[in-house]
N, C-alpha and C positions, 0 to 999 in steps of 0.2 A: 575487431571486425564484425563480427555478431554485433555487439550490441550496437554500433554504428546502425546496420538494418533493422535493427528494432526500432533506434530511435530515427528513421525516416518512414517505418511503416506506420508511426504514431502521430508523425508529423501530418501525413498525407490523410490522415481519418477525420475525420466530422470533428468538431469541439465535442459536442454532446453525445458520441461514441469515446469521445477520449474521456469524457467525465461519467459516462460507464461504468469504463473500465475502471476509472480513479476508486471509485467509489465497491465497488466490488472488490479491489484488491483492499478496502480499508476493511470493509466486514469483516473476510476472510482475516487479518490479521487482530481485529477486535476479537471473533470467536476463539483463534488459538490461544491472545493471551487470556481469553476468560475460561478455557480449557487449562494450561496452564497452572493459573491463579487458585482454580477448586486445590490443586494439590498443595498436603500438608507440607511437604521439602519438594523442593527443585534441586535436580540434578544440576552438578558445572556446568552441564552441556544445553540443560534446560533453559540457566539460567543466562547465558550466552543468548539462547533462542530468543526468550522473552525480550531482550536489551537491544536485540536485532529488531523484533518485530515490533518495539515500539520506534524505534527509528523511522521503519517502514511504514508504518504505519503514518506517521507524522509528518512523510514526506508527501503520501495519497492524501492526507489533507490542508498540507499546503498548495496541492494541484487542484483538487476540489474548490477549493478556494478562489486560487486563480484563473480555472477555467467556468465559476459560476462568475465571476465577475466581467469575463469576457462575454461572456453570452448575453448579459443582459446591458 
């Protein structure tokens, strides 16, 4: 149910508010894993994080992607 409103509150935003956010949530997951990466061992739990947040990361820029391509 949540994320249903999410993805209509994303729906109804500008492209270029929605490639914003695309792009801020890639940083935000670039710097974790570069915080991450400094450390000599990664925790299991770490290392879960990191495997997540390249996910995420890769999904914000397949969206970047498709919403620069929409724009122009």
């Amino acid at each position: 149910m949540k994320q249903q409103v999410v993805s209509r509150a994303l729906e109804a935003m500008a492209p270029q508010e929605r490639l914003n956010l695309a792009e801020a949530r890639h940083r935000e997951c670039e710097a974790r894993l570069r915080e991450l990466g400094r450390r000599t061992y990664m925790t299991p739990a770490e290392q879960v994080e990191a495997a997540d947040l390249k996910k995420k990361k890769l999904l914000a820029k397949d969206e970047i992607t498709s919403l620069r391509r929409n724009l122009t």
